[in-house]
C-alpha positions in Angstrom: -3.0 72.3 50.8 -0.2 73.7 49.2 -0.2 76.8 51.1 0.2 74.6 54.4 3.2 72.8 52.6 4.4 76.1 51.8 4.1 78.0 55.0 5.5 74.8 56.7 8.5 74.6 54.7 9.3 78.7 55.5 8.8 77.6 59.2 11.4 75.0 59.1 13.6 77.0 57.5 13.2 80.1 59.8 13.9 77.5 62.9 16.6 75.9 61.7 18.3 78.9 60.4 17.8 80.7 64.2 19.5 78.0 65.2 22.4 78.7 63.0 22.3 82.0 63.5 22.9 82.0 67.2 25.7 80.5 67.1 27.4 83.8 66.6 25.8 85.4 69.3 27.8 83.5 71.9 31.8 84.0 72.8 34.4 81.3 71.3 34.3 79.0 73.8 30.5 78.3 74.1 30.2 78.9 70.4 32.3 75.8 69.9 29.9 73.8 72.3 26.9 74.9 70.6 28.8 74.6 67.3 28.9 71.3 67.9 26.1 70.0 69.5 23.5 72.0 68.1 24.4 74.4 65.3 25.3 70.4 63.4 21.7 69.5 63.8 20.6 72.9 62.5 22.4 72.7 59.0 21.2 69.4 58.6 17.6 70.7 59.3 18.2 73.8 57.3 19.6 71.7 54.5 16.6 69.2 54.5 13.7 71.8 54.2 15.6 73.0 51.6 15.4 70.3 49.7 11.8 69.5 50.9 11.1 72.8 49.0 12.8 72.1 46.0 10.9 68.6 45.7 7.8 70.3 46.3 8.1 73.9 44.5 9.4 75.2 41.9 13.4 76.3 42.2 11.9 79.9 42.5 9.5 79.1 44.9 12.2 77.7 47.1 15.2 80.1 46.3 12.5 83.3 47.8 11.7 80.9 50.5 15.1 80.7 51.4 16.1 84.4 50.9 13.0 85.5 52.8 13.6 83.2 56.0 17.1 84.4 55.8 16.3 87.9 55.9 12.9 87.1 58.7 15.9 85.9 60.8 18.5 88.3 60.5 15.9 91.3 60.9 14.3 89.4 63.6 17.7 89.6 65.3 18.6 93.4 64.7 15.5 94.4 66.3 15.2 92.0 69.3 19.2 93.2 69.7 18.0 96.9 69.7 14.8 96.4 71.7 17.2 94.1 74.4 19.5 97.1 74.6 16.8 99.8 74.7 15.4 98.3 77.7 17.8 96.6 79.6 20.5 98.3 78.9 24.6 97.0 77.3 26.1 96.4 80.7 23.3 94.2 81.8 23.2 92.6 78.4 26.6 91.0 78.6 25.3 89.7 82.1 22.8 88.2 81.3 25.0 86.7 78.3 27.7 85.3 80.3 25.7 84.0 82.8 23.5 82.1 79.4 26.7 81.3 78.3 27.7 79.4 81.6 24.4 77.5 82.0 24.5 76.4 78.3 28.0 75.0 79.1 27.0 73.4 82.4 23.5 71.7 80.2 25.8 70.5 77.4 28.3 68.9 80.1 25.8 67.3 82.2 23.9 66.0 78.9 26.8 64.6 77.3 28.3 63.0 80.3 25.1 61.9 82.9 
């Protein structure tokens, strides 16, 4: 039972820190939007199953978890980066970015305001 607890508390913390985390993918404008609207939500996530752990576990139970979702995300991110620009290549990377970036906008805009 406690391993469930365990490996659900990692989860949460590897989701909500991806979250975070892909903020700074995106350019300053759509950064701001997702900044707001998402990256908010994401802290507070990140910030509960942190303290979810440290109800539950020990302080250095939770202080690995949180250093080894940390790291899970960030190598998680240097690979898929490398693997993304392997195959399909830097100029059609930043395509397929701005193009993201303008259907994230157009989502957040129609969301908030219909």
């Amino acid at each position: 039972m406690m391993i469930i607890k365990y490996v659900s508390f990692l989860l949460g913390l590897i989701w909500s820190y991806s979250f975070i985390r892909t903020q700074s993918i995106f350019s300053n404008k759509t950064a701001l939007l997702f900044k707001v609207f998402i990256s908010k939500v994401s802290w507070f996530t990140f910030i509960a199953a942190c303290y979810f752990g440290y109800k539950n576990f020990s302080f250095k139970a939770t202080l690995i978890g949180i250093a080894a979702a940390v790291v899970m995300v960030h190598l998680g991110f240097f690979f898929l980066s490398n693997y993304l620009s392997k195959k399909i290549g830097q100029e059609n990377l930043i395509k397929i970015k701005t193009v993201f970036e303008y259907t994230l906008i157009a989502f957040i805009v129609y969301f908030v305001f219909f």
